[in-house]
The first five atom37 places (N, CA, C, CB, O) and aatype in JSON, in Angstrom:
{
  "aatype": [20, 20, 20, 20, 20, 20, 20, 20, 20, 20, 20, 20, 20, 20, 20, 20, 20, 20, 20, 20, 20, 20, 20, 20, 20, 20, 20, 20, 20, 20, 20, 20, 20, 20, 20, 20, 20, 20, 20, 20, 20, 20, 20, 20, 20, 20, 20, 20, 20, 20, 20, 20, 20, 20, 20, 20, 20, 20, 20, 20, 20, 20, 20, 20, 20, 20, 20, 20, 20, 20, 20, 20, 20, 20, 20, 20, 20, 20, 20, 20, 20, 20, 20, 20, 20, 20, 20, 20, 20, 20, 20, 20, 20, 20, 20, 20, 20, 20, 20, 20, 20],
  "atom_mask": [
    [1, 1, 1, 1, 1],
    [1, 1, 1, 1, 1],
    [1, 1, 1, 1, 1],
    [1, 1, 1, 1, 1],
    [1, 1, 1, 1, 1],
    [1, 1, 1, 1, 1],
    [1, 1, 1, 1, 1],
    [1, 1, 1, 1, 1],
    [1, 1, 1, 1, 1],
    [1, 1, 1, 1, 1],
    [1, 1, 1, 1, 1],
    [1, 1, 1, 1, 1],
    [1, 1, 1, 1, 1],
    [1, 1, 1, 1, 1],
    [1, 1, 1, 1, 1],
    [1, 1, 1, 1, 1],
    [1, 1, 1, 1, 1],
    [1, 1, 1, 1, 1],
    [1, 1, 1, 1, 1],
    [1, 1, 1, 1, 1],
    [1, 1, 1, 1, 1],
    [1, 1, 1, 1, 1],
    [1, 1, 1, 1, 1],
    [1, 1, 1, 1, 1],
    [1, 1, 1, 1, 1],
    [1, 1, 1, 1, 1],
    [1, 1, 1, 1, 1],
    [1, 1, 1, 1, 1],
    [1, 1, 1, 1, 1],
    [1, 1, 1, 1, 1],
    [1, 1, 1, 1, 1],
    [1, 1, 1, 1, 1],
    [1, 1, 1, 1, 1],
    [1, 1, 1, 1, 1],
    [1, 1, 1, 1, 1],
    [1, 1, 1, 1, 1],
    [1, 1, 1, 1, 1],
    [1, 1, 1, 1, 1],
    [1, 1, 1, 1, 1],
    [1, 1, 1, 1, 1],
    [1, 1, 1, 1, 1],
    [1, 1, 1, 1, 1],
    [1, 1, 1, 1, 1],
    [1, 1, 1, 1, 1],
    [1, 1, 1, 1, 1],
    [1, 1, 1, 1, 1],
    [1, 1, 1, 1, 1],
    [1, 1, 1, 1, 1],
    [1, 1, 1, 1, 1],
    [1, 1, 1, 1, 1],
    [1, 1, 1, 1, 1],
    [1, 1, 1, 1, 1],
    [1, 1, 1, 1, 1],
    [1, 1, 1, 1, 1],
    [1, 1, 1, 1, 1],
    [1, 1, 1, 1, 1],
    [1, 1, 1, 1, 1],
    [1, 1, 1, 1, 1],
    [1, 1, 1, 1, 1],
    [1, 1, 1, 1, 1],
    [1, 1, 1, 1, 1],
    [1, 1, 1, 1, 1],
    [1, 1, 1, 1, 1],
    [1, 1, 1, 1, 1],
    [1, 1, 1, 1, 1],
    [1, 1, 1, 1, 1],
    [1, 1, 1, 1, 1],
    [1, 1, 1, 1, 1],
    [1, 1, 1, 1, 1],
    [1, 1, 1, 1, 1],
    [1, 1, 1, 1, 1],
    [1, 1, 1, 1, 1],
    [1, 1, 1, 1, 1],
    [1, 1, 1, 1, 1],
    [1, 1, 1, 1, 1],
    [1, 1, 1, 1, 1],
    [1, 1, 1, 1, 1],
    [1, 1, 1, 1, 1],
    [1, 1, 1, 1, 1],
    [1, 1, 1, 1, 1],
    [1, 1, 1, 1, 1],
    [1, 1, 1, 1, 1],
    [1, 1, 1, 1, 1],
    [1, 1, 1, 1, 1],
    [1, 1, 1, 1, 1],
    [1, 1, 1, 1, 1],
    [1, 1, 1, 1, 1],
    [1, 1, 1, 1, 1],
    [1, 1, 1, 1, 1],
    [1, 1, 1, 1, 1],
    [1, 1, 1, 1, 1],
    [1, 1, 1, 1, 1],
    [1, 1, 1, 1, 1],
    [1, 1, 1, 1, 1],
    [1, 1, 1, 1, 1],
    [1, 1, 1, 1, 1],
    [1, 1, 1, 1, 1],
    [1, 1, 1, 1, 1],
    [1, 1, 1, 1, 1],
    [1, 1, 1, 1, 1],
    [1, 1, 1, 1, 1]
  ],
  "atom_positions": [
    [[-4.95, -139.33, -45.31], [-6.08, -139.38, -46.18], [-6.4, -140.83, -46.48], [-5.82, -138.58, -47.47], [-5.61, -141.63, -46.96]],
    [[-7.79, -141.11, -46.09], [-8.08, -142.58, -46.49], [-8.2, -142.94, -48.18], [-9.55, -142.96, -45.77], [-8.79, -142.15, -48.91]],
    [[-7.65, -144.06, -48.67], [-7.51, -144.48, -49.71], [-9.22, -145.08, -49.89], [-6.19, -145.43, -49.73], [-9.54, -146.17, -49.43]],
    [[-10.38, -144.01, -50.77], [-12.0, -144.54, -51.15], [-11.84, -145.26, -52.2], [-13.17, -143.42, -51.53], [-11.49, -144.54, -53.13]],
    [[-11.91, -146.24, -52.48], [-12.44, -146.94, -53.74], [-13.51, -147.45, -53.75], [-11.79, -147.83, -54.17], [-13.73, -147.74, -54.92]],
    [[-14.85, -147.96, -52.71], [-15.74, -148.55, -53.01], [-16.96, -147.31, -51.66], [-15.34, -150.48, -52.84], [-16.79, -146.16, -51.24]],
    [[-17.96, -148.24, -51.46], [-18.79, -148.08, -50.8], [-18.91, -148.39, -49.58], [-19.43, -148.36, -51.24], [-19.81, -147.88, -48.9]],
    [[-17.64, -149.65, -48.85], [-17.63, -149.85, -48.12], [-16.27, -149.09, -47.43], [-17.96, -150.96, -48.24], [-16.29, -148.71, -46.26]],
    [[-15.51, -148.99, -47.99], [-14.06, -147.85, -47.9], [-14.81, -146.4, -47.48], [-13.04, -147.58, -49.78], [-14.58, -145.86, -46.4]],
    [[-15.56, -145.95, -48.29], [-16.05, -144.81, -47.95], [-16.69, -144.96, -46.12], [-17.23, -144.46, -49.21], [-16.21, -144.48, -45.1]],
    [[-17.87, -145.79, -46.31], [-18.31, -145.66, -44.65], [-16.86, -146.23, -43.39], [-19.98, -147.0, -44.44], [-16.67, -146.01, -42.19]],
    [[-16.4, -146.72, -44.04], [-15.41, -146.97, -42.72], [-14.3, -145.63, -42.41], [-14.37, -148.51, -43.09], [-14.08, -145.29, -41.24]],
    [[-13.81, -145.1, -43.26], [-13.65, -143.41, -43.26], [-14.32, -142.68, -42.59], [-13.85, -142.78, -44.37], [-13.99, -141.95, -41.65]],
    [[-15.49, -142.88, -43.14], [-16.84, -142.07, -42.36], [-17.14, -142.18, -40.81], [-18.23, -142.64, -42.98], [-17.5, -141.4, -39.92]],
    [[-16.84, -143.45, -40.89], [-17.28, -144.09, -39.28], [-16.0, -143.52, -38.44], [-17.38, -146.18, -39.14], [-16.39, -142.74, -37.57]],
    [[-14.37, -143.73, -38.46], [-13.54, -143.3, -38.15], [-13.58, -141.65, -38.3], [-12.72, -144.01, -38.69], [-13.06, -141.21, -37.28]],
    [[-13.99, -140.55, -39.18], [-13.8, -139.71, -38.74], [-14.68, -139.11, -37.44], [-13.72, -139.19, -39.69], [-14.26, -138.31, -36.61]],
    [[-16.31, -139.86, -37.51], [-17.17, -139.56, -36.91], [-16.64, -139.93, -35.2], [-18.39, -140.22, -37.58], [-16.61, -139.09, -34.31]],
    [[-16.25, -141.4, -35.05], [-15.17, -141.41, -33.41], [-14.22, -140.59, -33.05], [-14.27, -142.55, -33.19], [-13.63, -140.6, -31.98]],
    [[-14.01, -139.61, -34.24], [-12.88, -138.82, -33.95], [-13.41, -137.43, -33.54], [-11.9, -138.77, -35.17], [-12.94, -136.66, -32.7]],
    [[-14.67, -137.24, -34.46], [-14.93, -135.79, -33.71], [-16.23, -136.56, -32.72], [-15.55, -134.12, -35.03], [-17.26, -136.21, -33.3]],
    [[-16.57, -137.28, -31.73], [-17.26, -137.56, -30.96], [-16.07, -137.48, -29.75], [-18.06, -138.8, -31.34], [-16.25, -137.4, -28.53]],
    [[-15.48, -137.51, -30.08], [-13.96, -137.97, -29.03], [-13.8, -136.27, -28.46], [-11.97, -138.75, -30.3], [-13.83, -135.96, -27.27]],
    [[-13.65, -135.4, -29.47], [-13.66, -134.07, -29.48], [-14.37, -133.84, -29.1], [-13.58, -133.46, -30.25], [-13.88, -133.78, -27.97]],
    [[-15.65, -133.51, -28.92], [-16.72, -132.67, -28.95], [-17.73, -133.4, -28.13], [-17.18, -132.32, -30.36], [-18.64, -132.62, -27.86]],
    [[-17.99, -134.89, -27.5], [-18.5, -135.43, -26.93], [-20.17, -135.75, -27.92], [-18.3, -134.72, -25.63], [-20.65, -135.35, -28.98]],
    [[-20.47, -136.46, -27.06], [-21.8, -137.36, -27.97], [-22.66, -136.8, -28.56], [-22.69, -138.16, -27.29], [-23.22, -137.13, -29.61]],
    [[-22.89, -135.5, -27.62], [-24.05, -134.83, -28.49], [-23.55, -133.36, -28.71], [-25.65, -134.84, -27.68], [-24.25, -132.42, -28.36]],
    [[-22.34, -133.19, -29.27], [-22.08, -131.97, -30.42], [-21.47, -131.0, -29.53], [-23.54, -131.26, -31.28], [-21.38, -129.89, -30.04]],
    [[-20.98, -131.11, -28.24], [-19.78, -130.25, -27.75], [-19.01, -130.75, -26.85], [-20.1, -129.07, -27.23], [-19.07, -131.96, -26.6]],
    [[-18.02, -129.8, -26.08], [-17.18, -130.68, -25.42], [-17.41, -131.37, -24.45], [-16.35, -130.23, -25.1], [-18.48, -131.27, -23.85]],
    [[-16.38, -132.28, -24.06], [-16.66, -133.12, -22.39], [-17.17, -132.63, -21.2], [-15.48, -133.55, -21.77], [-17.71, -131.53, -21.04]],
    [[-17.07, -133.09, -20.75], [-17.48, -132.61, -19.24], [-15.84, -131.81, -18.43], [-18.13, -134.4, -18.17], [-15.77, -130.76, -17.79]],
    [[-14.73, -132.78, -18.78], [-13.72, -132.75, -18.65], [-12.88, -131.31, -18.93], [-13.48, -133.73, -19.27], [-12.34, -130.44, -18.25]],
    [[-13.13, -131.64, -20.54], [-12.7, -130.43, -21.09], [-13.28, -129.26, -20.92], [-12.63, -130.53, -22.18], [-12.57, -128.27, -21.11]],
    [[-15.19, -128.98, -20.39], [-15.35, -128.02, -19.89], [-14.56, -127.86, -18.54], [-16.58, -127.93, -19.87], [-13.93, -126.83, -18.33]],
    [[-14.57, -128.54, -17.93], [-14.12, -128.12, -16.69], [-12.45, -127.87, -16.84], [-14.56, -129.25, -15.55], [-12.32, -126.67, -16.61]],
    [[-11.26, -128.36, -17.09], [-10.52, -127.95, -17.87], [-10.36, -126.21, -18.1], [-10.92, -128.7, -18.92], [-9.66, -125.35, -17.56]],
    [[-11.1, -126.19, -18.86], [-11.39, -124.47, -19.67], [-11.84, -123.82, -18.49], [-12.8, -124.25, -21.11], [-11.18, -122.79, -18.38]],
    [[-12.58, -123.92, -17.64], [-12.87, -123.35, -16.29], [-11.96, -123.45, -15.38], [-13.92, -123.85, -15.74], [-12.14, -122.44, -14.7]],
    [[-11.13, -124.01, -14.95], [-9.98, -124.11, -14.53], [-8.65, -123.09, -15.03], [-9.82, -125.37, -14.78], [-7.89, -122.62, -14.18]],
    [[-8.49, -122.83, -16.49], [-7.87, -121.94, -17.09], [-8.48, -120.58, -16.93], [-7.74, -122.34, -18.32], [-8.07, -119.56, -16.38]],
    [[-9.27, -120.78, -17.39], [-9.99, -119.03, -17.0], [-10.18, -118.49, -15.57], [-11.63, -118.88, -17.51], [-10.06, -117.3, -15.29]],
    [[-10.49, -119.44, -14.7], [-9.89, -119.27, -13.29], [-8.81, -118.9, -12.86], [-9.88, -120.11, -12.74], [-8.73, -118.07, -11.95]],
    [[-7.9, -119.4, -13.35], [-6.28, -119.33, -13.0], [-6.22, -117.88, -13.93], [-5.06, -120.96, -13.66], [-5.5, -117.06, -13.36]],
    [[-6.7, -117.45, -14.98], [-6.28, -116.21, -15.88], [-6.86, -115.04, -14.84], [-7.1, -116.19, -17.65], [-6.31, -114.0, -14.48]],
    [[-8.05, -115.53, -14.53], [-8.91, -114.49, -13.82], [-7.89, -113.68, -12.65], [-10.34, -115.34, -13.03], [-7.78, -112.46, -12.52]],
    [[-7.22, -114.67, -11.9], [-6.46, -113.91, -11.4], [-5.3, -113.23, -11.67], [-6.34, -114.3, -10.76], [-4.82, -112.88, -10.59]],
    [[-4.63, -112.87, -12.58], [-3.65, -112.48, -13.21], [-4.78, -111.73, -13.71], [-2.64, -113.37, -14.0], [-4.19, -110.69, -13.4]],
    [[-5.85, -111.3, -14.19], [-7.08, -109.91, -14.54], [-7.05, -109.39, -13.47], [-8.77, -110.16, -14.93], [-6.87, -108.18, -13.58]],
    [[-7.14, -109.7, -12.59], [-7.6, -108.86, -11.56], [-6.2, -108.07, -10.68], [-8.58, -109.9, -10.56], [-6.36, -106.96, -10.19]],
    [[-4.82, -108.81, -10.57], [-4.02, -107.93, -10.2], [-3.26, -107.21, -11.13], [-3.35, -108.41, -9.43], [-2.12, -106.85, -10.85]],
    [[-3.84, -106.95, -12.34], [-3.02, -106.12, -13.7], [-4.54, -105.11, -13.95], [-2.41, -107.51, -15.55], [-4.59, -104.15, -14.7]],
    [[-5.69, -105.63, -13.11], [-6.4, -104.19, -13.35], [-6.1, -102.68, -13.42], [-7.12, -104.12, -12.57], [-5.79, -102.25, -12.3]],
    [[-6.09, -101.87, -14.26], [-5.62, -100.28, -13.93], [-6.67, -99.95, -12.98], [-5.62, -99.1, -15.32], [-6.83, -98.77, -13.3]],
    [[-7.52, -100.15, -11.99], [-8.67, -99.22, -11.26], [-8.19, -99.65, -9.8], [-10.56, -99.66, -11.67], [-8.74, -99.35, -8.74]],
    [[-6.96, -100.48, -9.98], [-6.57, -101.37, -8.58], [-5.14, -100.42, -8.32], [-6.21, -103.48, -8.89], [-4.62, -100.32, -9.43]],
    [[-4.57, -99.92, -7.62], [-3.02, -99.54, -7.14], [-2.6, -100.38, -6.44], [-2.76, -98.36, -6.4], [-2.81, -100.64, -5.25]],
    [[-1.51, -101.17, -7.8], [-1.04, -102.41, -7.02], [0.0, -102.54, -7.49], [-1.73, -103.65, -7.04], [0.27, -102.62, -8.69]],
    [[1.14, -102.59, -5.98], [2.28, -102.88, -6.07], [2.9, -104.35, -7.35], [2.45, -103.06, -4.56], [2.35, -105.42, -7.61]],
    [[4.48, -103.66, -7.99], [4.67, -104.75, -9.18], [4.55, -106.38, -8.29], [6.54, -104.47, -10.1], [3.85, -107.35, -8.6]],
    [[5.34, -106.27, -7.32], [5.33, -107.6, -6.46], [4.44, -108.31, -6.19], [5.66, -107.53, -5.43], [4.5, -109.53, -6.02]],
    [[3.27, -107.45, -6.1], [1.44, -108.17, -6.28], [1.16, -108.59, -7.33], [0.16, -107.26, -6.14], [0.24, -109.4, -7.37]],
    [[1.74, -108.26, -8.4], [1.5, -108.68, -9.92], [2.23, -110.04, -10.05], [2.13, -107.51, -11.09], [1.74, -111.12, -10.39]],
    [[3.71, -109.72, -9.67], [4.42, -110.83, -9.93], [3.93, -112.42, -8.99], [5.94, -110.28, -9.6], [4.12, -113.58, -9.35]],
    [[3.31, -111.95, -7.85], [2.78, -112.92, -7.42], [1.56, -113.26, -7.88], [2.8, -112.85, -6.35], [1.42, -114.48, -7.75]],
    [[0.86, -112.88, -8.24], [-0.42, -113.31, -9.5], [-0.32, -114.58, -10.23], [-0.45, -112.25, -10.8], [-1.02, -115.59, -10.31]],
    [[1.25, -114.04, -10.97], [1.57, -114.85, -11.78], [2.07, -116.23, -11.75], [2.14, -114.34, -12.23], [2.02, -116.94, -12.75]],
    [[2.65, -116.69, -10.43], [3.3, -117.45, -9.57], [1.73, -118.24, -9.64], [4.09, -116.71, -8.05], [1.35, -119.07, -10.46]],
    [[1.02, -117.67, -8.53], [-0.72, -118.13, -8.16], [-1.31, -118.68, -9.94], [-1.98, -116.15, -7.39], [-1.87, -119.77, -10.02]],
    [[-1.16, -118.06, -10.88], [-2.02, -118.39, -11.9], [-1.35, -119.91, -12.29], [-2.04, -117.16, -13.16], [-1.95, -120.83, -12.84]],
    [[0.06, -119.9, -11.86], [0.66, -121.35, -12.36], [0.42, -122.29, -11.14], [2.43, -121.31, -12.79], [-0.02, -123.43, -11.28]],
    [[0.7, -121.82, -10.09], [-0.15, -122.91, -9.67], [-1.15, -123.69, -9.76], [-0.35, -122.81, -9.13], [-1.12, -124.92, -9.89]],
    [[-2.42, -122.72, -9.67], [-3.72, -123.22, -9.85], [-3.79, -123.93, -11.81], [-4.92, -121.65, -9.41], [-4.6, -124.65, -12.39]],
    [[-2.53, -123.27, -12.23], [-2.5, -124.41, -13.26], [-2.3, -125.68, -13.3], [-1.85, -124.24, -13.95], [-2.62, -126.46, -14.19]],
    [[-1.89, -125.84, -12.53], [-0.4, -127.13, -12.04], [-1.63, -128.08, -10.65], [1.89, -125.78, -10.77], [-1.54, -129.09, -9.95]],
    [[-2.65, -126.97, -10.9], [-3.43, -128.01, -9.78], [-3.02, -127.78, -8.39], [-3.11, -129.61, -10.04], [-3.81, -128.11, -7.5]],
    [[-1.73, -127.2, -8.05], [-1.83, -127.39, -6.7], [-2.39, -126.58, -5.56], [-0.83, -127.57, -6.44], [-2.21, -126.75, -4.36]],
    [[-3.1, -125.66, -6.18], [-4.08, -125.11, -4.88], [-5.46, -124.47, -6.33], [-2.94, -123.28, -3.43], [-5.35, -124.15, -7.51]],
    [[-6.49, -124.55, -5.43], [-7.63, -123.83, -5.96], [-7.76, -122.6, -6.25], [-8.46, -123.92, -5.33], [-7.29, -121.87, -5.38]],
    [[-8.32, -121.91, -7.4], [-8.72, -120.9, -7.31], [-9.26, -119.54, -6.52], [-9.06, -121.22, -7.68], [-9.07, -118.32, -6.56]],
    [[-9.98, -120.46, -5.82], [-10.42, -119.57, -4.48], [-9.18, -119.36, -3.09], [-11.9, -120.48, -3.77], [-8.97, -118.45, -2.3]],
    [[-8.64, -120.53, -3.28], [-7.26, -120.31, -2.44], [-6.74, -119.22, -3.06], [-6.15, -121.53, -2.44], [-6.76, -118.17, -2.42]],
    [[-6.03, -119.21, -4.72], [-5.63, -118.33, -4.8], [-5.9, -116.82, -4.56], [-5.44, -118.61, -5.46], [-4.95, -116.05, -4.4]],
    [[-6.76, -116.54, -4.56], [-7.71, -115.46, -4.54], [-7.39, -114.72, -3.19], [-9.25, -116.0, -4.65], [-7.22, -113.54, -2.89]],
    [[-7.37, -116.08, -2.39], [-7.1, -115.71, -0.82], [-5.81, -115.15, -0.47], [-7.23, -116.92, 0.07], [-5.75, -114.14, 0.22]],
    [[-4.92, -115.67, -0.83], [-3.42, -115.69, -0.93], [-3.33, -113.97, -1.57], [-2.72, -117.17, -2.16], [-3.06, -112.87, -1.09]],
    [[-3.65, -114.41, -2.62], [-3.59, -112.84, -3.3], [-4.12, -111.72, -2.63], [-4.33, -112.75, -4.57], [-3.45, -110.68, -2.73]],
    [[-5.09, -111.68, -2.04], [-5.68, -110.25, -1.33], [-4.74, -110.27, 0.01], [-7.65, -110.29, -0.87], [-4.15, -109.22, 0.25]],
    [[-4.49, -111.67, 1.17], [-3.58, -111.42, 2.05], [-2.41, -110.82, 1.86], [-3.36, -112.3, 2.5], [-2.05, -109.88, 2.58]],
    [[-1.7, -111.31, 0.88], [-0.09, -110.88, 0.2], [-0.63, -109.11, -0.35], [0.55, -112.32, -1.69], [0.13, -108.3, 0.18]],
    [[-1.34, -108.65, -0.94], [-1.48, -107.41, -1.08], [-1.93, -106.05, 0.15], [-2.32, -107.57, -2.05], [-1.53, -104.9, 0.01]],
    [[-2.99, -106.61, 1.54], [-2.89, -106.44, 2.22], [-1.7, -105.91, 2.93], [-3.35, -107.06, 2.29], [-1.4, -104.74, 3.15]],
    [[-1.06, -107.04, 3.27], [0.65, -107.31, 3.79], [1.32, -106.41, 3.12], [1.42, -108.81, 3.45], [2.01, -105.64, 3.78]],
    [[1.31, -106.31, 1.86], [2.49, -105.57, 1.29], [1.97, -103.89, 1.27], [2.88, -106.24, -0.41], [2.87, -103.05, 1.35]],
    [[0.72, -103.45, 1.18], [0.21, -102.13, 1.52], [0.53, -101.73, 2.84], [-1.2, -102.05, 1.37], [0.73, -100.53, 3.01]],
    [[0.63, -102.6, 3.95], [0.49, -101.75, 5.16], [2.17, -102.23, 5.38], [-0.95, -102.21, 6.53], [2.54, -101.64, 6.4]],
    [[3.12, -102.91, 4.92], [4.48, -102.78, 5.04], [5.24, -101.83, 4.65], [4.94, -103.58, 4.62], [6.28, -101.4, 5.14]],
    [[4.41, -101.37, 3.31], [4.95, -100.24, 2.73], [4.31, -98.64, 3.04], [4.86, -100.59, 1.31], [4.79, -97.59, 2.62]],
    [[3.03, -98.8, 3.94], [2.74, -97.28, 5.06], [3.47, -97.49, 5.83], [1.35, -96.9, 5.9], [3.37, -96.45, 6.48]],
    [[4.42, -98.25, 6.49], [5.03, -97.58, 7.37], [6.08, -97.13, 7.48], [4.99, -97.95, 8.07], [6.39, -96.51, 8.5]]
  ]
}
């Protein structure tokens, strides 16, 4: 808490909290560019872990558990979303017709 005693105490408070939520929220009143993309990146990576825990999907637990593997990756940055995606339908593929026969 800043210590106000005058008029000039007050705006320098003022000015410091204002760099602080500009820092947050970017210049004109929401987030970065960064931090959107960021948040799109997370919901990407979640998206897939939605889609192999869907109930309308019959999907082996091992397809799930690899979801989850894929969602940390694409956390961790090291492959894309759409990679994952790819990975995920091949590996479920694979594991449906291993387990018809």
């Amino acid at each position: 808490m800043a210590n106000i005693t005058d008029h000039a105490s007050y705006q320098e408070a003022r000015d410091r909290a204002d760099a602080a939520e500009e820092r947050e929220t970017g210049r004109f009143g929401y987030q970065s560019e960064d931090t959107q993309e960021y948040y799109a990146e997370v919901d990407a990576g979640l998206s897939i872990s939605r889609a192999a825990w869907d109930e309308q999907f019959d999907v082996a637990p091992s397809v799930r558990r690899f979801a989850i593997v894929l969602e940390q990756m694409v956390a961790g940055r090291a492959i894309k979303p759409a990679q994952a995606f790819d990975l995920l339908a091949i590996y479920a593929i694979a594991n449906r017709h291993r387990n018809q026969r």
